[in-house]
DSSP file (Angstrom, degrees, kcal/mol; ACC not computed):
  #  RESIDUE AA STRUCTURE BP1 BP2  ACC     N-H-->O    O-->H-N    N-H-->O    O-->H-N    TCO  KAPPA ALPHA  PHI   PSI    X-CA   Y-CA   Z-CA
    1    1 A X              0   0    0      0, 0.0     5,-0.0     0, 0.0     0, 0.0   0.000 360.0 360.0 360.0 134.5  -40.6  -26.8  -36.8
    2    2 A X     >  -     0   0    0      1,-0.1     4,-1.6     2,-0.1     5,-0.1  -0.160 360.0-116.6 -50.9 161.5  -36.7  -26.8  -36.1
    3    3 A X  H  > S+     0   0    0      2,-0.2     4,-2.7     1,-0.2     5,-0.2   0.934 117.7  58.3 -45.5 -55.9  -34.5  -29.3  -38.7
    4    4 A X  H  > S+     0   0    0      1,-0.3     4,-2.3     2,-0.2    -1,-0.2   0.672 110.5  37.5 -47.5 -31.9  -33.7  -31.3  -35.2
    5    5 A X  H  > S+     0   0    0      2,-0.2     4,-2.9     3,-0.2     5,-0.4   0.889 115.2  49.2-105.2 -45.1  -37.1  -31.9  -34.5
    6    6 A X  H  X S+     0   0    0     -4,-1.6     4,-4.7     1,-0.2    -2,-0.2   1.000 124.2  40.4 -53.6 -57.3  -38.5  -32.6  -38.3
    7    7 A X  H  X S+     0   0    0     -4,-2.7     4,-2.0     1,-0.2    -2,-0.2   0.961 110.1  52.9 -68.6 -51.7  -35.2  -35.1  -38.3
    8    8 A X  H  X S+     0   0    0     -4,-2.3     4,-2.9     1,-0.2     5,-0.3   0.943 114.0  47.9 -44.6 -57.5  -35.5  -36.7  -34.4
    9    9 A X  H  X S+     0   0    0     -4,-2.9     4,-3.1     2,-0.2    -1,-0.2   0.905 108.1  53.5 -46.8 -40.5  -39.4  -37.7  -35.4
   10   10 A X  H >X S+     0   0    0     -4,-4.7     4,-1.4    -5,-0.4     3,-0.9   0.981 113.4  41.1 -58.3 -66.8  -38.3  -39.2  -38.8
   11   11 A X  H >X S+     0   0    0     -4,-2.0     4,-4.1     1,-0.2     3,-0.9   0.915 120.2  43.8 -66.6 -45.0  -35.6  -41.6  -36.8
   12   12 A X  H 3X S+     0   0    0     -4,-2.9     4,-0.8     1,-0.3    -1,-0.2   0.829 111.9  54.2 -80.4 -16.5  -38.3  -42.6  -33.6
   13   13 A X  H << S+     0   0    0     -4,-3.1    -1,-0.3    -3,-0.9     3,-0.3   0.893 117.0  39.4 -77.1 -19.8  -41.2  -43.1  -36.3
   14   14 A X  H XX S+     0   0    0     -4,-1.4     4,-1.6    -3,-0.9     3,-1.0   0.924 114.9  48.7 -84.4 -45.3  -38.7  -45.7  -38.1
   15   15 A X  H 3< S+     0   0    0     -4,-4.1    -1,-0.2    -5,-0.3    -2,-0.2   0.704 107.8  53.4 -90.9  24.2  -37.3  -47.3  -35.2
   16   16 A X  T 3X S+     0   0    0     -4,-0.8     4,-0.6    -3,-0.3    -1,-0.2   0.362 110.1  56.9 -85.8   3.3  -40.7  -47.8  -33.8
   17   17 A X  H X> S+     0   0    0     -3,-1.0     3,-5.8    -5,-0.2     4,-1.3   0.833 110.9  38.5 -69.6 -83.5  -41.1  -49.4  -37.2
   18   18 A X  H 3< S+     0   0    0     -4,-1.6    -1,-0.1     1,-0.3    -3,-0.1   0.284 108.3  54.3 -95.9  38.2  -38.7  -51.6  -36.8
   19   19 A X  H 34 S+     0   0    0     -5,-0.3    -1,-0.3     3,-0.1    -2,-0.2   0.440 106.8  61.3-115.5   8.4  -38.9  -52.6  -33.5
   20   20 A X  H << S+     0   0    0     -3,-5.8    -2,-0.2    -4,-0.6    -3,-0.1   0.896 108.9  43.4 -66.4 -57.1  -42.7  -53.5  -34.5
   21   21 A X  S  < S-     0   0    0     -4,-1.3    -1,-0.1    -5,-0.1    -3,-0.1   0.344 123.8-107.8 -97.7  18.4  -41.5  -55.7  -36.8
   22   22 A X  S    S+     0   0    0     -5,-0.2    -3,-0.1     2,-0.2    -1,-0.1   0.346  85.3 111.2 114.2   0.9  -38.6  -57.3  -34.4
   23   23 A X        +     0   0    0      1,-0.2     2,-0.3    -6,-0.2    -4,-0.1   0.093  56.2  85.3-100.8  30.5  -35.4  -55.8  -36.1
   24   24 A X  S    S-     0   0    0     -7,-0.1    -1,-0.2    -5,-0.1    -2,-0.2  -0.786  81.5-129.4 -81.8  83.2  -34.6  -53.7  -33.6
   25   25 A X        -     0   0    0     -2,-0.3     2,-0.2    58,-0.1    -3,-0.1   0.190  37.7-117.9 -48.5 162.5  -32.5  -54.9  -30.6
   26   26 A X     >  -     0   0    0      1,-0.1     4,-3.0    -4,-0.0    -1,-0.1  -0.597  25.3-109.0-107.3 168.4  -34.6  -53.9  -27.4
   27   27 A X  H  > S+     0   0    0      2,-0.2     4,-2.0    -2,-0.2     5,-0.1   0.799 119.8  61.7 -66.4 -26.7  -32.9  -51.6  -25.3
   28   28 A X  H  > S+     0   0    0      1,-0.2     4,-5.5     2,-0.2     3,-0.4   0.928 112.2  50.1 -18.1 -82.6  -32.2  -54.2  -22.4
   29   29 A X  H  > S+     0   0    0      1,-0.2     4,-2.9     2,-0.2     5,-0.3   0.853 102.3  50.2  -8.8 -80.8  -30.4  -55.5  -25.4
   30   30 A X  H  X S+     0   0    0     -4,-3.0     4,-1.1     2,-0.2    -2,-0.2   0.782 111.7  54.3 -58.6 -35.7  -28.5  -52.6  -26.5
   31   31 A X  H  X S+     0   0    0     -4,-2.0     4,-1.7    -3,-0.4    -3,-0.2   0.916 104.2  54.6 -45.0 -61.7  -27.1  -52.2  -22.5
   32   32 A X  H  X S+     0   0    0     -4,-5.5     4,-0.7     1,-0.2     5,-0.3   0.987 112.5  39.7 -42.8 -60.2  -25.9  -55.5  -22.4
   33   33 A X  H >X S+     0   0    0     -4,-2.9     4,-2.1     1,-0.3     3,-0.7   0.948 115.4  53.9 -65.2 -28.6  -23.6  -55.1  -25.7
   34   34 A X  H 3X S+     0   0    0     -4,-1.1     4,-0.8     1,-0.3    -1,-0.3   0.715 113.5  42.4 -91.4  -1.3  -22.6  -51.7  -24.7
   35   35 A X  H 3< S+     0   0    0     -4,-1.7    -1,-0.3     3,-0.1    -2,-0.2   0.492 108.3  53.7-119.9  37.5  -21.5  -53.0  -21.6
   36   36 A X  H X< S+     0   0    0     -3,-0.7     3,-0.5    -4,-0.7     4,-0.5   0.625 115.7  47.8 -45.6 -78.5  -19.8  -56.2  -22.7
   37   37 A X  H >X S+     0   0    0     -4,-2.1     4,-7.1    -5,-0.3     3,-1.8   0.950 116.5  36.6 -77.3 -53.8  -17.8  -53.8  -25.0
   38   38 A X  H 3X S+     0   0    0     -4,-0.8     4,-0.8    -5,-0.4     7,-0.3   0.778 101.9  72.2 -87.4  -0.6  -16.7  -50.9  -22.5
   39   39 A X  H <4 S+     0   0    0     -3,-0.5    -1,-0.2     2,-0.1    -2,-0.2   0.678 121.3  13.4 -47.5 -18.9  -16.3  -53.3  -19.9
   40   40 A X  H <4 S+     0   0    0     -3,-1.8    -2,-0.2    -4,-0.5    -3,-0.1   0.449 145.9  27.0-113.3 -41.0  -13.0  -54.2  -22.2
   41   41 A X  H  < S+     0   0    0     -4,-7.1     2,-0.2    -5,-0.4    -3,-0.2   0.199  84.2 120.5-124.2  38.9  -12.8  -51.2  -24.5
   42   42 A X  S >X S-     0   0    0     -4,-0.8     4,-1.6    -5,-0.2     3,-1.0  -0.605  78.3-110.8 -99.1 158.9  -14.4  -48.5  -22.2
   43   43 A X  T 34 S+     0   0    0      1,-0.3     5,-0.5    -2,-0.2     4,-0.4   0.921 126.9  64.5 -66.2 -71.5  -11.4  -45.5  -21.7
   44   44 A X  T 3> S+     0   0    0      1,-0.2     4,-1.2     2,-0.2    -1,-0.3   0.622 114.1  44.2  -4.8 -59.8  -11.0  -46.4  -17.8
   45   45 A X  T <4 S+     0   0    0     -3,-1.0    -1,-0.2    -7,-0.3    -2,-0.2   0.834 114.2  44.0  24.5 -97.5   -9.6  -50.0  -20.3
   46   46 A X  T >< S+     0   0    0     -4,-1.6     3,-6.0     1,-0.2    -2,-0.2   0.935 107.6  54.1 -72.9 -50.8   -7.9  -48.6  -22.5
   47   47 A X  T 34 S+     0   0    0     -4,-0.4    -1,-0.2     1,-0.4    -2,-0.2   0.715 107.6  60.1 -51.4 -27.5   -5.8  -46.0  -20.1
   48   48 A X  T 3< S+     0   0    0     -4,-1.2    -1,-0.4    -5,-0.5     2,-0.3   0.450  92.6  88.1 -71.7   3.1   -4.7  -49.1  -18.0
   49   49 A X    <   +     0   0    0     -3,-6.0     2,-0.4     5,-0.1     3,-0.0  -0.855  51.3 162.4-101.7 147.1   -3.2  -50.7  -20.8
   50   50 A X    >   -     0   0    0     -2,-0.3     3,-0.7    77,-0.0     5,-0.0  -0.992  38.3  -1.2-158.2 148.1    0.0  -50.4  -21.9
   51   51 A X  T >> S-     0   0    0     -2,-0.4     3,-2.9     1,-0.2     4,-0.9  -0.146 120.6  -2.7  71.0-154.8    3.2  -52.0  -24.2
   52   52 A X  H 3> S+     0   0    0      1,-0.3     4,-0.6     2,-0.2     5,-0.3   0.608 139.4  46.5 -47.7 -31.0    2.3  -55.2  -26.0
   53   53 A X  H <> S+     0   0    0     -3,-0.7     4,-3.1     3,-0.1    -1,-0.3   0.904 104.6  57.7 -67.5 -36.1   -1.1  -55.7  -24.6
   54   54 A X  H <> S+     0   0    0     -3,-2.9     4,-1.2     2,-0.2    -2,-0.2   0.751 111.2  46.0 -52.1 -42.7   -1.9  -52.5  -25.2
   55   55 A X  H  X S+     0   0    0     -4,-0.9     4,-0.7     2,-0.2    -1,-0.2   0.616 110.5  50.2 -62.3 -34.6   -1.0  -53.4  -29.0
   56   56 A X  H  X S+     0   0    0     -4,-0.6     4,-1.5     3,-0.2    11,-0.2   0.843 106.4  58.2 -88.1 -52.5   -2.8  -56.7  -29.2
   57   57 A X  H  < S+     0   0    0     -4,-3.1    10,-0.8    -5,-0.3    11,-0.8   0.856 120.5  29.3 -46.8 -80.5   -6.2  -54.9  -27.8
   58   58 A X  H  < S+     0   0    0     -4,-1.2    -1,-0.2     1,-0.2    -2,-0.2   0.200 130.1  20.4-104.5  -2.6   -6.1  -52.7  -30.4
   59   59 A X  H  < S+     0   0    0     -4,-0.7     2,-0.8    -3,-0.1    40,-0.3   0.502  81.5 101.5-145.3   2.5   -4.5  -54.1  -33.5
   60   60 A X    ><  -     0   0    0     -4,-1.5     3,-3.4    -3,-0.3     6,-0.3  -0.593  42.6-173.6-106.7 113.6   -4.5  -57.5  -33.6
   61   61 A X  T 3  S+     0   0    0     -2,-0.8    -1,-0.1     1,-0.3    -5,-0.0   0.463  89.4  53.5 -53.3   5.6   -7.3  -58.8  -35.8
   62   62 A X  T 3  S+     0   0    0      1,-0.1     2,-1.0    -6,-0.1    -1,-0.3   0.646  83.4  94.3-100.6 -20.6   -6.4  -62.6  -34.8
   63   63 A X    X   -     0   0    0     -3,-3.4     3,-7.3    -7,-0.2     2,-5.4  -0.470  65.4-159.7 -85.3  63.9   -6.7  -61.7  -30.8
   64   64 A X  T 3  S+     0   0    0     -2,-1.0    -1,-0.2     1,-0.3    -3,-0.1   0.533  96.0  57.7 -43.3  10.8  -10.7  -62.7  -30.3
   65   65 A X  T 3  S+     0   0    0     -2,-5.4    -1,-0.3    -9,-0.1    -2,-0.0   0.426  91.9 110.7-105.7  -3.7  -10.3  -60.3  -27.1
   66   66 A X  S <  S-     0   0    0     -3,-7.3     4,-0.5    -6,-0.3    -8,-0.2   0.017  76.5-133.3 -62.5 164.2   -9.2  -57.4  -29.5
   67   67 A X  S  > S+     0   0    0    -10,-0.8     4,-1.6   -11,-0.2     5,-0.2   0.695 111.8  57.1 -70.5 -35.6  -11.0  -54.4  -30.3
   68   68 A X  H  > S+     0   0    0    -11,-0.8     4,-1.9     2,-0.2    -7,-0.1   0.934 113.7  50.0 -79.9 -25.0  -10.1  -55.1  -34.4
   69   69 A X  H  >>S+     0   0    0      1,-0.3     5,-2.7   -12,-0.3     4,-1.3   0.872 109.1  44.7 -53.5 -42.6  -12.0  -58.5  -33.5
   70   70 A X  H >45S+     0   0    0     -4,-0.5     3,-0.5     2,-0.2    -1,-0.3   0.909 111.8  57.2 -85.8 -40.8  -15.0  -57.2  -31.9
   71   71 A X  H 3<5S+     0   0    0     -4,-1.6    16,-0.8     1,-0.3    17,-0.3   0.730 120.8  16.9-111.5 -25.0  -15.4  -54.8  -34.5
   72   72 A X  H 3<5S+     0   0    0     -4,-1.9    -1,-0.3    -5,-0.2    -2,-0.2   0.309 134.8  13.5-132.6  28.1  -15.6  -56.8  -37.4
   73   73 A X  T <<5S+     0   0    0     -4,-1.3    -3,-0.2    -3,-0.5     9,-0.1   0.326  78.4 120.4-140.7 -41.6  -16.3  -60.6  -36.6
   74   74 A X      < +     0   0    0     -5,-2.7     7,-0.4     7,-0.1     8,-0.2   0.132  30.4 161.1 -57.4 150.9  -17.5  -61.0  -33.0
   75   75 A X        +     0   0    0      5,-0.2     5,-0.3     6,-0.2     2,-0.2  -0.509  20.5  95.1-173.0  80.2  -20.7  -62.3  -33.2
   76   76 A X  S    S-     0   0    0      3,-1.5     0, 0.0    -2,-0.1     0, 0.0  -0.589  87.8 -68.5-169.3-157.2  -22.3  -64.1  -30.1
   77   77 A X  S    S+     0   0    0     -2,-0.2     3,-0.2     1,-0.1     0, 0.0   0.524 127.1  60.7-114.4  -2.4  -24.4  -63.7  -27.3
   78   78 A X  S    S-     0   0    0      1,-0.3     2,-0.3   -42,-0.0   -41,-0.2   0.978 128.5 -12.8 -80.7 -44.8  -21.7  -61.3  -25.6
   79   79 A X        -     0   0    0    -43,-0.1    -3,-1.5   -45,-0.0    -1,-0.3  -0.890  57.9-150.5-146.7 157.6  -22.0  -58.6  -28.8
   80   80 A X    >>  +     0   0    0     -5,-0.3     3,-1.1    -2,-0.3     4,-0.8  -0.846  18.4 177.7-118.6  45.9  -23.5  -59.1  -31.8
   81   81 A X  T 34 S+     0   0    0     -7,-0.4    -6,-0.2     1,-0.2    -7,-0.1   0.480  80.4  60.0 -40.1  -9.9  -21.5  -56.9  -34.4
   82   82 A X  T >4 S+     0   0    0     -8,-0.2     3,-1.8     1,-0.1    -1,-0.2   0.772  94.3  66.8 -92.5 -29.9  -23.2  -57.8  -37.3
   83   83 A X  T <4 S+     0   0    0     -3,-1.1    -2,-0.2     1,-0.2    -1,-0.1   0.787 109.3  38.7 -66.2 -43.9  -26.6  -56.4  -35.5
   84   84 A X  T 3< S-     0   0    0     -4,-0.8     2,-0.2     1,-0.3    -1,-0.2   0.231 127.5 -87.7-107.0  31.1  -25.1  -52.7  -35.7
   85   85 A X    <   -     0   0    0     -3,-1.8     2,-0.3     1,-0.0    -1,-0.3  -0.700  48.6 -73.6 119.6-171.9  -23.4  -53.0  -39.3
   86   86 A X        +     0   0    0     -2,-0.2   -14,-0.1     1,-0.1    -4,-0.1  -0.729  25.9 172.9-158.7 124.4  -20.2  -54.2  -40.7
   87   87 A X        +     0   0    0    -16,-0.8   -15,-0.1    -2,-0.3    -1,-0.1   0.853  54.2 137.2 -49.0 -41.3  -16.3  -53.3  -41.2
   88   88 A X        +     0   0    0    -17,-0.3   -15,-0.1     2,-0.0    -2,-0.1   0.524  46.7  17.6 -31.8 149.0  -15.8  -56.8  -42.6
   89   89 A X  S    S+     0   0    0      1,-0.2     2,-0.3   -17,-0.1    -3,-0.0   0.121  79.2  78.8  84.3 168.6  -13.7  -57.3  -45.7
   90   90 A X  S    S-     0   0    0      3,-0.0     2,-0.5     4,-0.0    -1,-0.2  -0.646  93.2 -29.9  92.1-149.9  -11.1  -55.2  -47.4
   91   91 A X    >   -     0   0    0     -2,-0.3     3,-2.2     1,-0.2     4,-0.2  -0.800  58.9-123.3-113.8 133.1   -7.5  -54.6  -46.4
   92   92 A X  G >  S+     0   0    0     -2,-0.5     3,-2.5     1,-0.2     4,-0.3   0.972  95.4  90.3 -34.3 -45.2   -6.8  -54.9  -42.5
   93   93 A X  G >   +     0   0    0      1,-0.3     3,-5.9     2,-0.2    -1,-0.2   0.616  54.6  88.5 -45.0 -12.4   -5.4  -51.2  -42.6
   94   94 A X  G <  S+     0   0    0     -3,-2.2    -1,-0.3     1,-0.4    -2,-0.1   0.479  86.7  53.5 -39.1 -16.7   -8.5  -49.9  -42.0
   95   95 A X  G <  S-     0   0    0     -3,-2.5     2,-7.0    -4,-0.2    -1,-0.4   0.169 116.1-121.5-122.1  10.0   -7.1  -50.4  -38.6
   96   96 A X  S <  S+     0   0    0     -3,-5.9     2,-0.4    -4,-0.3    13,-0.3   0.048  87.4  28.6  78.2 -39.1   -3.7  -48.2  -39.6
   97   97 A X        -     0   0    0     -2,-7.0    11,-0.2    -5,-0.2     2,-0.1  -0.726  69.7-178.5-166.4 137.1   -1.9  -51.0  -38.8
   98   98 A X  E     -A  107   0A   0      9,-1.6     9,-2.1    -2,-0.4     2,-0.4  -0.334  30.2-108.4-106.0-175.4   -1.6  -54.5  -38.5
   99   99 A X  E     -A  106   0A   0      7,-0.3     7,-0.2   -40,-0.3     2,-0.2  -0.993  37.5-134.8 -57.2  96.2   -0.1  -57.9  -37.8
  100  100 A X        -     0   0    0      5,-0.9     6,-0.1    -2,-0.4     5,-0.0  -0.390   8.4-143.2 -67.5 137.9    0.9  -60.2  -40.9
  101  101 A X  S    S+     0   0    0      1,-0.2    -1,-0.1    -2,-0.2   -39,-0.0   0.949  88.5  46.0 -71.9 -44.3   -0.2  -63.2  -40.5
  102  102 A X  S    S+     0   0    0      1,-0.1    -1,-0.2     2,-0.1    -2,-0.0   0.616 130.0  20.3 -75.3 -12.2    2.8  -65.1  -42.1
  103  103 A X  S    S-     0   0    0      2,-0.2    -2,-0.1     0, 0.0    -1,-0.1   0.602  96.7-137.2-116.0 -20.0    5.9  -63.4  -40.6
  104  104 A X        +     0   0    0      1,-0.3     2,-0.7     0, 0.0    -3,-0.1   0.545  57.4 132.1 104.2  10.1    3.5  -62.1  -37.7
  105  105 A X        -     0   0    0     -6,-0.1    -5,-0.9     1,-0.1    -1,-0.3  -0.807  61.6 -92.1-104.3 141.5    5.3  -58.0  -37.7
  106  106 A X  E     -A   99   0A   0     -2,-0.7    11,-3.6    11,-0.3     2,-0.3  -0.108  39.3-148.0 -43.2 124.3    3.3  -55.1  -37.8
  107  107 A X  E     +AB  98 116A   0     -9,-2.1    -9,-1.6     9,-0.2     2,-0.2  -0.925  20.5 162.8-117.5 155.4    2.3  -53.5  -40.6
  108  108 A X  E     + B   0 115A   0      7,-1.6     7,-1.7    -2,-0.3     2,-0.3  -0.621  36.8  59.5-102.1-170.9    1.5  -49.8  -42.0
  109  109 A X  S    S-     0   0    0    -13,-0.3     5,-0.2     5,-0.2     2,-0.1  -0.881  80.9 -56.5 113.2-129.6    1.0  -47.8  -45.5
  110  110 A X        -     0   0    0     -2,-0.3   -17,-0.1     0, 0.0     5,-0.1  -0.105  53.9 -88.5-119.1-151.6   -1.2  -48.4  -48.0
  111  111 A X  S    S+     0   0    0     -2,-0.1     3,-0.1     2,-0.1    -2,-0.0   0.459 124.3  42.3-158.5  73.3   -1.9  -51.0  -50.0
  112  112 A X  S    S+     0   0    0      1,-0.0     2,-0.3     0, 0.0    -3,-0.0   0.426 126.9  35.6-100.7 -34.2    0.4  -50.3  -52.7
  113  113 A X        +     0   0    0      2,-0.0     2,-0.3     0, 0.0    -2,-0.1  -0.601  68.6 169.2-162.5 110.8    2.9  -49.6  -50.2
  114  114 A X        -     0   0    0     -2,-0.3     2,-0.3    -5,-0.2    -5,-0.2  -0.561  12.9-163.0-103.3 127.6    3.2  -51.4  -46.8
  115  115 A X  E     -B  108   0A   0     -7,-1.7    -7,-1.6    -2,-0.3     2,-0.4  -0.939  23.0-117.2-115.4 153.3    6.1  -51.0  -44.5
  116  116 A X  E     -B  107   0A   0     -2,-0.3     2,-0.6    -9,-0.2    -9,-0.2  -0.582  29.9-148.4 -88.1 134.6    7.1  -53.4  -41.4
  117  117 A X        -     0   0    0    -11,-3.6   -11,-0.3    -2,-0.4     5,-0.1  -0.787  17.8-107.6 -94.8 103.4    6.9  -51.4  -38.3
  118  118 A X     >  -     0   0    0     -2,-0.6     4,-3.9     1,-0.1     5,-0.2  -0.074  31.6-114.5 -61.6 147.6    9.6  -52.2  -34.9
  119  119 A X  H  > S+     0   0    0      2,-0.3     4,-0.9     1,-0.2    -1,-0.1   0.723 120.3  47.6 -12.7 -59.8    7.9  -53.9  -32.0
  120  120 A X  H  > S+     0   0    0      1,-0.2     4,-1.8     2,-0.2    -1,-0.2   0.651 114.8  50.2 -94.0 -19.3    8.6  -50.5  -29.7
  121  121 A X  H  > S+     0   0    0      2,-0.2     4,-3.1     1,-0.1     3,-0.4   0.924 105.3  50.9 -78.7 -36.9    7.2  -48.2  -32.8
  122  122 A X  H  < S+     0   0    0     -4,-3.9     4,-0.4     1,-0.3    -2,-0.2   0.835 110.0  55.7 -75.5 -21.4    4.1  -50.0  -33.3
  123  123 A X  H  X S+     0   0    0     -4,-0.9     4,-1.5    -5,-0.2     5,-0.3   0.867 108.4  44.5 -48.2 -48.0    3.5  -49.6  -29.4
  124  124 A X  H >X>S+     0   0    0     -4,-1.8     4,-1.9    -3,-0.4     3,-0.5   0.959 108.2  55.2 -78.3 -31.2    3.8  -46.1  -29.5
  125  125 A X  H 3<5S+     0   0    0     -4,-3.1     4,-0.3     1,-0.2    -1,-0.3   0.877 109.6  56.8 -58.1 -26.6    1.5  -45.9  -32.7
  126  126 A X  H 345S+     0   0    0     -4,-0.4     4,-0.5    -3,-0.3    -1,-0.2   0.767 106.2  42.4 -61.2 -42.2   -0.8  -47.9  -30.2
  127  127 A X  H <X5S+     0   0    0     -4,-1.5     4,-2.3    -3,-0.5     5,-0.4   0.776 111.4  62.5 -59.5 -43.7   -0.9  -45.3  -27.3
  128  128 A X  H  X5S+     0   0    0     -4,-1.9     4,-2.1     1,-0.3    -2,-0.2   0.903 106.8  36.4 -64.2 -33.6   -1.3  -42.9  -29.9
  129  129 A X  H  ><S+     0   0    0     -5,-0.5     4,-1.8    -4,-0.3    -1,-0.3   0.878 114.5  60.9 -95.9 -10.0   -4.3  -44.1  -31.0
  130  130 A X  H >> S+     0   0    0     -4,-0.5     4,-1.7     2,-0.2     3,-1.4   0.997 109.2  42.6 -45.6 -69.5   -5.4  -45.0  -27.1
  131  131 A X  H >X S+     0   0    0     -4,-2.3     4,-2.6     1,-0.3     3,-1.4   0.881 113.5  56.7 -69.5 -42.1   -5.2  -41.3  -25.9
  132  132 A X  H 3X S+     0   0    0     -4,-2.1     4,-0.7    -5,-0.4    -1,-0.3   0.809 111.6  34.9 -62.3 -36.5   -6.9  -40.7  -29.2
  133  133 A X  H <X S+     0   0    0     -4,-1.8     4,-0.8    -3,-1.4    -1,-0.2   0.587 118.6  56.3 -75.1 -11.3  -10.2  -43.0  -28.5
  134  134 A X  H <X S+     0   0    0     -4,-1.7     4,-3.5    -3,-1.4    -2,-0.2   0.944 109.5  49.5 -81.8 -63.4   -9.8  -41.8  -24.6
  135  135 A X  H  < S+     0   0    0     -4,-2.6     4,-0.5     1,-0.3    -2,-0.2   0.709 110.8  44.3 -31.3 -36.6  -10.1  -38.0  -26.1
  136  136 A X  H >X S+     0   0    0     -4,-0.7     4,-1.2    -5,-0.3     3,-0.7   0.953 111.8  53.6-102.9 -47.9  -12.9  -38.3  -28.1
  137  137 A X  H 3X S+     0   0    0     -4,-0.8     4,-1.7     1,-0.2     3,-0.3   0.982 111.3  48.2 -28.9 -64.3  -14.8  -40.4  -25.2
  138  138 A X  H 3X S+     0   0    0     -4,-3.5     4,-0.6     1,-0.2    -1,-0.2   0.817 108.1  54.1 -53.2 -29.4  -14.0  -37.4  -22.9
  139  139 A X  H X> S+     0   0    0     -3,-0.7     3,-1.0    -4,-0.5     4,-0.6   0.988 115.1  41.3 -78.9 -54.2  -15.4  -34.9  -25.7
  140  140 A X  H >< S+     0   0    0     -4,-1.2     3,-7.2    -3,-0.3     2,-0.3   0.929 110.8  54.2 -54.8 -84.0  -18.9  -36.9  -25.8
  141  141 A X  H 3< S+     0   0    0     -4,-1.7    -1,-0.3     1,-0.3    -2,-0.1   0.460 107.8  54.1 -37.7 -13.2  -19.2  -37.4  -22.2
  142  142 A X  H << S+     0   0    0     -3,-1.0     2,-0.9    -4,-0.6    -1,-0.3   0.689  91.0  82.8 -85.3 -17.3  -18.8  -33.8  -22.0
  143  143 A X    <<  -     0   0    0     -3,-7.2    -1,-0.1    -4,-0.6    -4,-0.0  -0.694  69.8-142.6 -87.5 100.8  -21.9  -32.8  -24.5
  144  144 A X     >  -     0   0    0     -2,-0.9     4,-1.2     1,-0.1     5,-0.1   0.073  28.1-111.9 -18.8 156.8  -25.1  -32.7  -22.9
  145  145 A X  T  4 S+     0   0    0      2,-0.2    -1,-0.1     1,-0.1    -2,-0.0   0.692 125.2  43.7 -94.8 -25.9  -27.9  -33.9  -25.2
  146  146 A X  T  > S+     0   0    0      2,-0.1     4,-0.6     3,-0.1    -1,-0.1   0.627 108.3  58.6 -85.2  -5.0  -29.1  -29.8  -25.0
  147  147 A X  H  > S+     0   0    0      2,-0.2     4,-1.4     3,-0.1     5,-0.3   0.725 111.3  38.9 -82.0 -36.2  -25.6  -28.9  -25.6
  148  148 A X  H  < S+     0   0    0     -4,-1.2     4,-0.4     1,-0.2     5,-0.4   0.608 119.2  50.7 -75.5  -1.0  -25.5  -31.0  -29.1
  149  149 A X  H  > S+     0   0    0      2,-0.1     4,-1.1     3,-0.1    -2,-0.2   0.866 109.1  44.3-103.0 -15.7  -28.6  -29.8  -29.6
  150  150 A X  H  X S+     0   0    0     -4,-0.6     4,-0.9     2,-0.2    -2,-0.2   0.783 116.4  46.4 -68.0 -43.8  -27.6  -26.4  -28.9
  151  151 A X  H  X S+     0   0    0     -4,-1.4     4,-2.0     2,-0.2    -2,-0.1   0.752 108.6  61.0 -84.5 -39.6  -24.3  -26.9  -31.2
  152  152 A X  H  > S+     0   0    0     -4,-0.4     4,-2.6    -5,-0.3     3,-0.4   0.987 104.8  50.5 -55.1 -63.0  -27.0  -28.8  -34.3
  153  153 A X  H  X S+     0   0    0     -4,-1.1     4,-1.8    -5,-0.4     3,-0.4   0.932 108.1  50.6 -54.1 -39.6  -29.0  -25.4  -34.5
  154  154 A X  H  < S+     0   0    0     -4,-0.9    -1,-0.3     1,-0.2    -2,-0.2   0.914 108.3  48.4 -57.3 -42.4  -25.9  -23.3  -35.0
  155  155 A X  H  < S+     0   0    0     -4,-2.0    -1,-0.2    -3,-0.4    -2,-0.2   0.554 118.3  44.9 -87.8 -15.8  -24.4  -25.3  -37.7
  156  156 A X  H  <        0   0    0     -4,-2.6    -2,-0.2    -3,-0.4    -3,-0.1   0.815 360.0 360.0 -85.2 -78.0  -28.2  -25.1  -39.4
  157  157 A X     <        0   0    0     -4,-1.8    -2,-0.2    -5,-0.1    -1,-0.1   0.199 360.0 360.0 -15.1 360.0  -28.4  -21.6  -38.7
């Protein structure tokens, strides 16, 4: 028996485990939140957004409509982040750049060493990281579930 096959039984005999014992959203479930989430942050979205919204979707962690929001707090009966893990905690940069809370300008770096970022850069760092979440959408949508499975065997092989 292929690796793919030994490893696909192992994940459907656990999550019929634990959808036996109720810790497993049902799939009904799992539609709703993924379409609650690319209804806002699906590429069609993001490629209509642009400048200072564009910024706010996607890096500000105070913006309860944001993507940095949804990804580490939201927690309701529209998505339920905590139900597929959690970002929470640490330093905001995790999100490459942020919004300080007290003078409210965009930051990057580390954090040991954080720089303030202009208005019209921290846009383009925003696009940047659009076409980049659009790209990698566009790469899945393109893989077949026998074309990753096709691509799995080589990389065992």
């Amino acid at each position: 028996m292929a690796e793919y096959e030994i490893v696909t039984g192992r994940l459907r005999q656990r999550a019929n485990q634990l959808r036996e014992k109720g810790d497993l959203l049902s799939e009904e479930k799992l539609r709703e939140f993924y379409g609650n989430s690319a209804e806002r942050f699906g590429p069609r979205q993001l490629q209509s957004l642009d400048g200072e919204k564009l910024l706010n979707t996607l890096h500000d962690v105070t913006d309860k409509n944001g993507l940095p929001y949804w990804l580490e707090f939201k927690n309701d009966e529209e998505f339920a982040t905590r139900r597929f893990g959690s970002i929470a905690g640490g330093s905001a940069l995790k999100f490459v750049m942020f919004r300080k809370k007290e003078t409210r300008a965009w930051t990057i770096g580390s954090s040991h060493a954080q720089t303030q970022v202009a208005p019209d850069a921290a846009i383009e760092i925003a696009r940047k990281h659009r076409n980049q979440l659009v790209g990698v959408c566009a790469l899945l949508d393109a893989l077949s579930d026998d074309g990753w499975r096709d691509r799995a065997a080589d990389r065992v092989a």
